[in-house]
KEKE-3310 file (N, C-alpha, C; in steps of 0.2 Angstrom, whole numbers, plus 5000, padded with zeros to 4 digits):
npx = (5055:5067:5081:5077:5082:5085:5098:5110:5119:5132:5139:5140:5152:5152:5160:5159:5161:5153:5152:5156:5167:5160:5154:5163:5166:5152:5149:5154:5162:5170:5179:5195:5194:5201:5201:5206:5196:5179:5166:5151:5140:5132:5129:5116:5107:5105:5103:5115:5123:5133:5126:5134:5132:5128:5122:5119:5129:5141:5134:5127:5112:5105:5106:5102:5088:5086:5084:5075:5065:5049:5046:5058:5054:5042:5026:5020:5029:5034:5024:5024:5036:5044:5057:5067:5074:5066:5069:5079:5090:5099:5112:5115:5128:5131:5141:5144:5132:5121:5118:5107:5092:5082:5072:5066:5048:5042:5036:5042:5057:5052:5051:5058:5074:5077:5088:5096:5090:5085:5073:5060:5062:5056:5058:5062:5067:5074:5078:5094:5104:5109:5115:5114:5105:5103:5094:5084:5083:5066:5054:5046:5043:5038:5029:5037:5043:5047:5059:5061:5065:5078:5083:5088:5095:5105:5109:5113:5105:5095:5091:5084:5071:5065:5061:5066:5070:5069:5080:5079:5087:5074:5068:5056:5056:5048:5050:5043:5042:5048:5049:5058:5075:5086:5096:5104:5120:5128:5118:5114:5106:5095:5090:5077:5072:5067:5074:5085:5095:5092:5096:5091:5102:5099:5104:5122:5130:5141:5151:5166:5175:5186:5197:5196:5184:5166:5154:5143:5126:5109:5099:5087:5083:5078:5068:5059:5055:5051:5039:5033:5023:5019:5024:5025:5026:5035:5038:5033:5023:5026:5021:5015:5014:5015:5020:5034:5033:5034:5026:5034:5034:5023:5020:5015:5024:5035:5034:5041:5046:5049:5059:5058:5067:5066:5073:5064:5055:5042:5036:5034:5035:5028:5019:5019:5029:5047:5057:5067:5080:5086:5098:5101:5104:5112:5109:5103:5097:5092:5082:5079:5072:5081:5094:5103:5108:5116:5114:5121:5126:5123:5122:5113:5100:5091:5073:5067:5051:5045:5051:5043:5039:5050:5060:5066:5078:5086:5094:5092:5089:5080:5080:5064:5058:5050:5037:5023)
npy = (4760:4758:4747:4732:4720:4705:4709:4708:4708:4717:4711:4719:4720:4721:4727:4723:4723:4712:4701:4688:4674:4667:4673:4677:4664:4659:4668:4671:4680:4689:4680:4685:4695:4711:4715:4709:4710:4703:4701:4704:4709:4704:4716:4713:4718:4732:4751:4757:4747:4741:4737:4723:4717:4716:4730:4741:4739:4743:4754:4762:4753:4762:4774:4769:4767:4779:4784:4777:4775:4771:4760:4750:4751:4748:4752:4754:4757:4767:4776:4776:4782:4789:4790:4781:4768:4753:4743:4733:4719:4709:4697:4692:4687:4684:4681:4685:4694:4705:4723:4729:4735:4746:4752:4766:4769:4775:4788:4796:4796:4802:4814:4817:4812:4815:4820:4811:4803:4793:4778:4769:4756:4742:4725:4708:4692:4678:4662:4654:4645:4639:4639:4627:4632:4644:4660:4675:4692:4699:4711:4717:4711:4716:4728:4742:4760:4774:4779:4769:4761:4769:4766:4753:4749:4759:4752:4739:4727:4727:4716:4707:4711:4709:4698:4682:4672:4657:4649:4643:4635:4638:4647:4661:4680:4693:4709:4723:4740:4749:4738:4732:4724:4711:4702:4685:4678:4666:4664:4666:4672:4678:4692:4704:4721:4738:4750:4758:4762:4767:4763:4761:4762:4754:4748:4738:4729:4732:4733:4735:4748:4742:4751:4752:4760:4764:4760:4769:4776:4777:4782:4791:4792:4781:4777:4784:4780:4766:4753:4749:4739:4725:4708:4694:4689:4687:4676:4670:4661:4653:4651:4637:4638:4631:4615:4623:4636:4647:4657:4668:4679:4691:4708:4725:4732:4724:4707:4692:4677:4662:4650:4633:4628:4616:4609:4618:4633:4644:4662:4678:4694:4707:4724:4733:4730:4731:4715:4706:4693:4680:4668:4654:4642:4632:4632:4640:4647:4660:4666:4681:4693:4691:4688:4677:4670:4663:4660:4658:4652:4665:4674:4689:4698:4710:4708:4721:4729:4729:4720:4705:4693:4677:4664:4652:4641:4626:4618:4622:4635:4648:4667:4677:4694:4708:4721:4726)
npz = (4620:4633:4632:4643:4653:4665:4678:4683:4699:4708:4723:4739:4754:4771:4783:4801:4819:4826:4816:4806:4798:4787:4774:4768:4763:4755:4748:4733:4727:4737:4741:4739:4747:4753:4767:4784:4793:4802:4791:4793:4784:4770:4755:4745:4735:4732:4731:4727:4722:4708:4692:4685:4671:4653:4645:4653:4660:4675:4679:4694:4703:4706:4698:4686:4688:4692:4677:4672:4678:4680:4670:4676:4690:4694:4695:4708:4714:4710:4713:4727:4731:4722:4711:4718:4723:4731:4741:4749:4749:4759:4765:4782:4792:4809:4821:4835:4845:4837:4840:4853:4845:4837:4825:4814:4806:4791:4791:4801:4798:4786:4791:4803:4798:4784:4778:4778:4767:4768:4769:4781:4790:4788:4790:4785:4791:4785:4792:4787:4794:4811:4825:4838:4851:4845:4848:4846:4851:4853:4856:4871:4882:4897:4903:4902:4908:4897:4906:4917:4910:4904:4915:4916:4905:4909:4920:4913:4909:4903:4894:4904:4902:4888:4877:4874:4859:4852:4837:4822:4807:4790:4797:4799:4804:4806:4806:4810:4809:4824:4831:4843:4845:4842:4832:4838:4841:4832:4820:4803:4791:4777:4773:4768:4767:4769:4759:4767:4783:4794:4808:4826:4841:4854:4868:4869:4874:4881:4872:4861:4848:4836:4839:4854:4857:4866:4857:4850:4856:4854:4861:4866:4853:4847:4859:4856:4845:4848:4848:4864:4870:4877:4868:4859:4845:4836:4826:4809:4799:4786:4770:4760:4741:4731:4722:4717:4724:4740:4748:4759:4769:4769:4769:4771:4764:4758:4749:4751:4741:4744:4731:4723:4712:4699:4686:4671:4672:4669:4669:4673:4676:4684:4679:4688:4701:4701:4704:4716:4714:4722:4724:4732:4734:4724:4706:4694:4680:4669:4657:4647:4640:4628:4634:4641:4657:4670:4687:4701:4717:4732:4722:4715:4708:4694:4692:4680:4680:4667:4661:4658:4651:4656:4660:4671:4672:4678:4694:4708:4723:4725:4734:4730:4730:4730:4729:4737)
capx = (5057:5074:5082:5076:5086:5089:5102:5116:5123:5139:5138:5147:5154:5152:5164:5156:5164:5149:5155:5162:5170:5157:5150:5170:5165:5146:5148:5161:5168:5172:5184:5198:5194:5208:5203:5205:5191:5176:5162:5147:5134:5133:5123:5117:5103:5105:5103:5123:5127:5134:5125:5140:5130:5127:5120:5121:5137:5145:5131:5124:5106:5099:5108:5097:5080:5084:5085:5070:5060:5042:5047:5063:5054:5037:5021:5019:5036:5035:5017:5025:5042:5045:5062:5071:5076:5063:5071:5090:5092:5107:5113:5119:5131:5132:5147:5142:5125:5120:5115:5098:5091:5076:5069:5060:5044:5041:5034:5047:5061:5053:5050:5066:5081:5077:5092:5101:5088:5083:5067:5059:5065:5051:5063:5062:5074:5074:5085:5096:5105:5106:5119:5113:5103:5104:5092:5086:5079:5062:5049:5046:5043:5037:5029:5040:5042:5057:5064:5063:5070:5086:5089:5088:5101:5111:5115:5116:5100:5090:5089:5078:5064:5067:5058:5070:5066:5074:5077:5083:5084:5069:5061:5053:5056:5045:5050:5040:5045:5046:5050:5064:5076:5093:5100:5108:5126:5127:5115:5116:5102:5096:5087:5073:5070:5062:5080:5087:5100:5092:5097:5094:5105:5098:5111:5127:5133:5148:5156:5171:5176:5192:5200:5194:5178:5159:5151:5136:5121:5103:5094:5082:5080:5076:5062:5055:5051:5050:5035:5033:5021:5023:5022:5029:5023:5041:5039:5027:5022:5026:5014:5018:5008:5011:5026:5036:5034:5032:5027:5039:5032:5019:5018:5012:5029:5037:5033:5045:5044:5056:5056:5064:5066:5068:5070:5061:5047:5039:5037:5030:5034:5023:5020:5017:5035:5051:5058:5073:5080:5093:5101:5100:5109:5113:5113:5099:5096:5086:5082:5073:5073:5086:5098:5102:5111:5117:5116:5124:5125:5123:5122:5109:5098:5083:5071:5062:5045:5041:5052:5039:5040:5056:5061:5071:5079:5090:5089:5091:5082:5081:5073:5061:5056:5044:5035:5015)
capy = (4758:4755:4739:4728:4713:4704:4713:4706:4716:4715:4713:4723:4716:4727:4725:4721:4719:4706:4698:4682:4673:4663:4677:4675:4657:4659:4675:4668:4689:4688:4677:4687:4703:4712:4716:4703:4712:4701:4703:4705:4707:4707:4719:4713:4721:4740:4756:4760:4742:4741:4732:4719:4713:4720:4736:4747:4737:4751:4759:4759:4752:4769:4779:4767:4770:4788:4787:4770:4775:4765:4753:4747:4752:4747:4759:4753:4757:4776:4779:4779:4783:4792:4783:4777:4759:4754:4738:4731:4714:4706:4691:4692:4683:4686:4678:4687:4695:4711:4726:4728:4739:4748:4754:4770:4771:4779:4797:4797:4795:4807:4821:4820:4810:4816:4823:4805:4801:4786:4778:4770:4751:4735:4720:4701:4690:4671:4660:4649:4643:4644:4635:4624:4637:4651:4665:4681:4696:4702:4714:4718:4705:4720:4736:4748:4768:4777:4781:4762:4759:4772:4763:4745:4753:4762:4747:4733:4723:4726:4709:4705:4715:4708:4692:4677:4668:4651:4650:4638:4636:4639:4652:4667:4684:4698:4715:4730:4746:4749:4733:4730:4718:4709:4695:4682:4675:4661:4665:4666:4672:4683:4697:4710:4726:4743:4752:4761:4760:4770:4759:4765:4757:4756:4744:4738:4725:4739:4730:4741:4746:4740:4756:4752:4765:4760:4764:4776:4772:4782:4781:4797:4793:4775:4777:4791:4777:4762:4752:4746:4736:4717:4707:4688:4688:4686:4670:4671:4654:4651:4647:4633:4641:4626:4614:4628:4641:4646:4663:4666:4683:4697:4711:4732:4736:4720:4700:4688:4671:4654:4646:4628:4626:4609:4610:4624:4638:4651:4667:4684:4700:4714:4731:4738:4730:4726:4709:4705:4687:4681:4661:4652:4637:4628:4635:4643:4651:4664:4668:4684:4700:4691:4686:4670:4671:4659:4662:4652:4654:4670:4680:4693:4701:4713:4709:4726:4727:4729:4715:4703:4684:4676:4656:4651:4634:4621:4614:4624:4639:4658:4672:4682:4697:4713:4726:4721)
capz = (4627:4632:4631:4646:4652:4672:4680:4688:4702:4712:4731:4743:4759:4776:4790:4806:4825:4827:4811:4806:4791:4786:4771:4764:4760:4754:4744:4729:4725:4745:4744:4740:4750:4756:4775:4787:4797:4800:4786:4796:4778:4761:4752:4738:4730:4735:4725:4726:4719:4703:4688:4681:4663:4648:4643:4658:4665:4676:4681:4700:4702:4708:4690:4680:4689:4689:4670:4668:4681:4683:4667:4680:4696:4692:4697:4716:4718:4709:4717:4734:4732:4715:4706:4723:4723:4737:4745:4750:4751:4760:4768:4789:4797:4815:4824:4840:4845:4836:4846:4856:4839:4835:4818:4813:4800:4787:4793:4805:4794:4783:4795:4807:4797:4778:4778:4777:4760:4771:4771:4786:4790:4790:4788:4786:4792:4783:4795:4784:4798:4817:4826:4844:4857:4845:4849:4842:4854:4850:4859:4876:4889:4903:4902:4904:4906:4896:4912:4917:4901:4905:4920:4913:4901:4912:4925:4912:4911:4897:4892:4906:4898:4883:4874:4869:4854:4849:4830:4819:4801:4789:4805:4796:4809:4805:4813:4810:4813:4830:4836:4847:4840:4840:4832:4842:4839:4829:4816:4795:4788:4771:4775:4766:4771:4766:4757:4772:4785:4802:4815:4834:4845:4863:4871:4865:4879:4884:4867:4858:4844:4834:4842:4860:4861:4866:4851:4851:4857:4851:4868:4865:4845:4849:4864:4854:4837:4850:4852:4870:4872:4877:4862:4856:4838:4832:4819:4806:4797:4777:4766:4754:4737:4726:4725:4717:4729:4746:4753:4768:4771:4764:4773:4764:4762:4753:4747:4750:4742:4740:4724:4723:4705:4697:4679:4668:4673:4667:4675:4670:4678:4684:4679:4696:4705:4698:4708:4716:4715:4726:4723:4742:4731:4717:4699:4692:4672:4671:4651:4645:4636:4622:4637:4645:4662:4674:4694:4706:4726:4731:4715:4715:4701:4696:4685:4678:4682:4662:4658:4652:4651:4656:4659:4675:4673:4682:4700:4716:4727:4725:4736:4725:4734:4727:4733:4739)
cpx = (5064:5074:5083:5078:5086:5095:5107:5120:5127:5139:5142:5145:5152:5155:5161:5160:5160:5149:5158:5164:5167:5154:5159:5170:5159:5145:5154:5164:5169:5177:5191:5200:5199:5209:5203:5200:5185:5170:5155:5140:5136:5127:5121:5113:5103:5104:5112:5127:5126:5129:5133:5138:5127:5126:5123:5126:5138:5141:5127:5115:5102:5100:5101:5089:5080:5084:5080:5064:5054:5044:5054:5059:5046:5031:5020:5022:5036:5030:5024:5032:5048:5052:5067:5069:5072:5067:5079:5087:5099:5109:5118:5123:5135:5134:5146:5133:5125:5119:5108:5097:5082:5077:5065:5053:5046:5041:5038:5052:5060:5053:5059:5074:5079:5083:5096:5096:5085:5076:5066:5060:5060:5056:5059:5069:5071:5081:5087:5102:5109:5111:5114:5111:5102:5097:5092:5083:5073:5057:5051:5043:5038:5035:5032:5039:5047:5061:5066:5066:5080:5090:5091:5097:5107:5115:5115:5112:5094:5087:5084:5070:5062:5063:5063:5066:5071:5073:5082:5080:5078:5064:5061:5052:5053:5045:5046:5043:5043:5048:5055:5069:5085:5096:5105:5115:5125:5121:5118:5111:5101:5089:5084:5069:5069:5072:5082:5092:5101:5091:5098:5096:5102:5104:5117:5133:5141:5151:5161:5174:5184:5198:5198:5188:5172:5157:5145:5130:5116:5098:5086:5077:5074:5069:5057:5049:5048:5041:5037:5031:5021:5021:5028:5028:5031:5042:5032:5028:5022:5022:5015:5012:5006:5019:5036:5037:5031:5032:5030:5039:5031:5016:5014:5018:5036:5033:5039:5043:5052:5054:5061:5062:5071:5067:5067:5055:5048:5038:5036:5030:5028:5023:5023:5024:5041:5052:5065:5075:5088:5093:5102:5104:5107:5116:5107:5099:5091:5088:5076:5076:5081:5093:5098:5107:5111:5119:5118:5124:5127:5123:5115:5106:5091:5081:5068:5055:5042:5046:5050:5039:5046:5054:5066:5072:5083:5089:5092:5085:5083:5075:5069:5057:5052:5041:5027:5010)
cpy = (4756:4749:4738:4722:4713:4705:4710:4709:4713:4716:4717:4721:4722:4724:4726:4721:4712:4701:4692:4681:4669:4666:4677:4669:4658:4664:4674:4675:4688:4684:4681:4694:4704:4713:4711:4704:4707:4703:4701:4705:4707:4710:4716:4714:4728:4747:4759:4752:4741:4733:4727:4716:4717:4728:4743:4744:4744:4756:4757:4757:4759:4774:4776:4768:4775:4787:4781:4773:4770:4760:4747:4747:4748:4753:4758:4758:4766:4781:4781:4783:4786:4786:4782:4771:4760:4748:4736:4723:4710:4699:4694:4686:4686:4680:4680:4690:4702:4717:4726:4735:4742:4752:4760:4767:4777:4788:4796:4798:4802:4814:4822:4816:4811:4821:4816:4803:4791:4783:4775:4762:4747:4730:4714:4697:4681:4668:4654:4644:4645:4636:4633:4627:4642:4655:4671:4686:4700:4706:4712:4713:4708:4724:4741:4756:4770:4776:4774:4760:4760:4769:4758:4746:4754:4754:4739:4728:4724:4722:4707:4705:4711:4699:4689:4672:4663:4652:4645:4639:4634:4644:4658:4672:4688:4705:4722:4735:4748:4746:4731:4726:4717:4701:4693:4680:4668:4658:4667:4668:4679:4688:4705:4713:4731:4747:4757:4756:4764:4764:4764:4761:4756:4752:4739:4733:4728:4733:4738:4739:4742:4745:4755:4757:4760:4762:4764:4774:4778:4784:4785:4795:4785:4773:4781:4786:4770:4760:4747:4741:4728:4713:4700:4684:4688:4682:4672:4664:4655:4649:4644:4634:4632:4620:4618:4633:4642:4654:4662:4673:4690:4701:4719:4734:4730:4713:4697:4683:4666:4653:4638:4624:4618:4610:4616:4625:4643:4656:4674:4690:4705:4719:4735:4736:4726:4719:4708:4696:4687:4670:4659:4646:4634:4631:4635:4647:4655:4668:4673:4691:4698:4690:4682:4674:4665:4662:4658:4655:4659:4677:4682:4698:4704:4713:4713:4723:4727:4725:4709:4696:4682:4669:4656:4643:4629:4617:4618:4629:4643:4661:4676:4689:4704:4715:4723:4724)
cpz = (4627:4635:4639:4647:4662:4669:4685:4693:4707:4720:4735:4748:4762:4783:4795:4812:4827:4820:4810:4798:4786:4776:4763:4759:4755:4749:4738:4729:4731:4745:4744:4741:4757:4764:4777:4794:4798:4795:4790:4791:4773:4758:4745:4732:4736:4732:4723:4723:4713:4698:4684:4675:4660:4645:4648:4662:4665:4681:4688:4697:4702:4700:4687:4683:4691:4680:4668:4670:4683:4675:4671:4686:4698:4698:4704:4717:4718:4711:4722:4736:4727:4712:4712:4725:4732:4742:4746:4756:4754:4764:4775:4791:4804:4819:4830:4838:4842:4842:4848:4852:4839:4827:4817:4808:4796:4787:4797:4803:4791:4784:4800:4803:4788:4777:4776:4769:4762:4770:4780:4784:4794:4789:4790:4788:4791:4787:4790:4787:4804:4821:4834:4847:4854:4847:4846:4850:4850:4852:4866:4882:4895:4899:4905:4904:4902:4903:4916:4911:4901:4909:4920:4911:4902:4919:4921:4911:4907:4895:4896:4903:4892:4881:4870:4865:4851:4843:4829:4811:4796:4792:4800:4800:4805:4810:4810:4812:4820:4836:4838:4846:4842:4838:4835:4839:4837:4824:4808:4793:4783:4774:4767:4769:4765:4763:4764:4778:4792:4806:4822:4839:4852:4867:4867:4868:4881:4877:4864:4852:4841:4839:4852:4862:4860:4858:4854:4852:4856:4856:4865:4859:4846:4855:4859:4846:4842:4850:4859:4873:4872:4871:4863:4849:4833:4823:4816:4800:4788:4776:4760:4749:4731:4727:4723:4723:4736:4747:4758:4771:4769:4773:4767:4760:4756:4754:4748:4747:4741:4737:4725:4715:4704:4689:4675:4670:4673:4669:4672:4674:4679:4684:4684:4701:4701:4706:4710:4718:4717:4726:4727:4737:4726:4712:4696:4685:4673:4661:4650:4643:4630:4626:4641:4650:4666:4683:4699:4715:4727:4727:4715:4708:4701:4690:4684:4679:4675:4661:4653:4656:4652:4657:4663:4674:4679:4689:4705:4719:4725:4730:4731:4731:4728:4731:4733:4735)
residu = (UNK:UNK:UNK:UNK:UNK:UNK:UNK:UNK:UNK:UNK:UNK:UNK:UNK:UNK:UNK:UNK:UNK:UNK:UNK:UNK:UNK:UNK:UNK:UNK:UNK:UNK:UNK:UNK:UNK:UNK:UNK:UNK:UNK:UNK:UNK:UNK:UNK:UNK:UNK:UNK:UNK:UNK:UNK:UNK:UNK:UNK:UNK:UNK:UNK:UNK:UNK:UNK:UNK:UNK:UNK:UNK:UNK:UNK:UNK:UNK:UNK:UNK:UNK:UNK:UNK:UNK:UNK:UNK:UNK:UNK:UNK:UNK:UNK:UNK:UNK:UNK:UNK:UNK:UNK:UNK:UNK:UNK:UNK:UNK:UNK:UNK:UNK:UNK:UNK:UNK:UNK:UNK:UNK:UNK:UNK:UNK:UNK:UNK:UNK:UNK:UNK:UNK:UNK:UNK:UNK:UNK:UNK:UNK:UNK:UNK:UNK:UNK:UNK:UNK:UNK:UNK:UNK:UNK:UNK:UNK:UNK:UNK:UNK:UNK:UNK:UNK:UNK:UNK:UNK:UNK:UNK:UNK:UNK:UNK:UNK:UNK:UNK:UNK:UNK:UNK:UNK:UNK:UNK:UNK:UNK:UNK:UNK:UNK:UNK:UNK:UNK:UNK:UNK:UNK:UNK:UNK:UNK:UNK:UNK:UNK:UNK:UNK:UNK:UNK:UNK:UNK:UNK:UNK:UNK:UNK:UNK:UNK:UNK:UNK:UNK:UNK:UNK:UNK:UNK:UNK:UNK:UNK:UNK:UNK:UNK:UNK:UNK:UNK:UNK:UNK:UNK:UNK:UNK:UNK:UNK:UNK:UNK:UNK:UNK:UNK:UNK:UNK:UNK:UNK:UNK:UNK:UNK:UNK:UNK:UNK:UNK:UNK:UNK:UNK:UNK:UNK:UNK:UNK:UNK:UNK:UNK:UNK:UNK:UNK:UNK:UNK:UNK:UNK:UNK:UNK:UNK:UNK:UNK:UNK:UNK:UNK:UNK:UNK:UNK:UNK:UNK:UNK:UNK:UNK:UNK:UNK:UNK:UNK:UNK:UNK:UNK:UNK:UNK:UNK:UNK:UNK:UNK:UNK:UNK:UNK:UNK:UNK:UNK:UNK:UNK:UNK:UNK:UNK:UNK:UNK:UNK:UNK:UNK:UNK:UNK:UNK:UNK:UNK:UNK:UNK:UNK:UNK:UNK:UNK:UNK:UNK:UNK:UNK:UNK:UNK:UNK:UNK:UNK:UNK:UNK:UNK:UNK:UNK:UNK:UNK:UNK:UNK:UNK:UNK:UNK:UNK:UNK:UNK:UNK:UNK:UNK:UNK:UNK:UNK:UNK:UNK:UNK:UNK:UNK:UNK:UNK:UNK:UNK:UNK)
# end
């Protein structure tokens, strides 16, 4: 078998108009990035982000599980989706409000936009912090028609329709494909999703870009994947498993959990999903396959799903996220 080791990988920033500064501070490589554009996320587990340690240093995520396969991707992962990297985890910071977004599925994705190599977009959103009033937009309020939808749209008033949702740090969102969706301004929080990047924009608050134009809005593609029906199921409750861990939300398409490591524990990979661990703070070790590692606030890493036995040490948190 080839050699086996957690995988350190390099975040990449993504400049944002709804973006702030905050991901410059938070993200140590960010600090001295050359544009002065807001950074609106950081990717930091993705199939195009570089490993930075040992062996395959150099190499993107997606190369090495074209050439690992199911001993990196684990058997879930290459049942449903042969050797492409199934998940992208990243951290948002939204200075403003995003736009009013939908998401396709799977079959939808893979019938009209398999052309882009996307999958279909469930997402989690963990808030880690949420300034005074923030809000997020989530599901529909009203039962509408498209055509009430177009004129919503067209004179400016969307948000009526729309279900606001107070959030604060610690609040676990759950958006399924389909569900209507915008984070509010004044939000921070780390997010996993299914690996894809169809976003359909329905409204977009007349905002413009750096050059002064509306950016593009998806009306058609977005009704077409939309569910409509009224709904307020936004938060979904953590489940504290022991005082180690806490599930913070399992759905078919991934597991999230918190870990809040004190000291040394043990930990055992599984065959069927590699995992990805993401540092929420502190300073965390992570020893196994013959290589010790240290992680510090927001550094990101995969451990193969044949990995084995490892040993996380020291004191803070990490997301651990896997396929269900």
């Amino acid at each position: 078998m080839a050699a086996l080791y957690p995988l350190k990988l390099s975040p990449s920033p993504s400049e944002r108009l709804w973006g702030g500064t905050r991901l410059r501070e938070f993200v140590p490589s960010f600090k001295d990035l050359k544009t002065a554009d807001p950074i609106g996320e950081a990717w930091l587990v993705y199939s195009e982000n570089k490993i930075e340690n040992g062996l395959y240093q150099g190499k993107t995520l997606q190369e090495l599980a074209s050439d690992l396969g199911e001993s990196l991707l684990g058997s879930k992962s290459t049942e449903r989706y042969g050797n492409k990297v199934p998940l992208l985890a990243k951290f948002i910071d939204a200075d403003q409000a995003l736009s009013i977004q939908v998401h396709p599925d799977d079959s939808y994705a893979l019938s009209k936009e398999a052309e882009t190599g996307h999958l279909g977009k469930v997402e989690a959103w963990y808030i880690m912090s949420a300034k005074p009033e923030a809000s997020i937009i989530w599901g529909f309020k009203d039962e509408l028609s498209h055509e009430e939808i177009r004129v919503a749209i067209k004179e400016g008033r969307l948000e009526q329709h729309l279900n606001t949702v107070p959030v604060k740090a610690g609040d676990v969102i759950f958006n399924p494909a389909g569900t209507v969706h915008a984070i509010g301004a004044g939000i921070f929080l780390f997010e996993i999703q299914q690996s894809s990047d169809l976003t359909y924009r329905l409204y977009d608050f007349n905002r413009r870009d750096a050059a002064g134009r509306l950016r593009d809005l998806h009306v058609d593609k977005a009704l077409e994947v939309s569910d409509l029906s009224p709904g307020e199921h936004a938060k979904v409750k953590p489940e504290k498993r022991s005082d180690t861990v806490t599930t913070v939300v399992s759905s078919e398409h991934f597991v999230a959990e918190k870990w809040q490591i004190s000291g040394e524990t043990g930990h055992q990979t599984s065959a069927s999903s590699l995992e990805l661990i993401t540092v929420l703070e502190g300073e965390i070790g992570i020893e196994a396959g013959g290589s010790s590692l240290v992680g510090k606030q927001a550094d990101s890493f995969v451990l193969p799903a044949a990995l084995g036995s490892l040993t996380l040490n020291g004191q803070g948190s990490i997301m651990r996220c896997y396929l269900a």
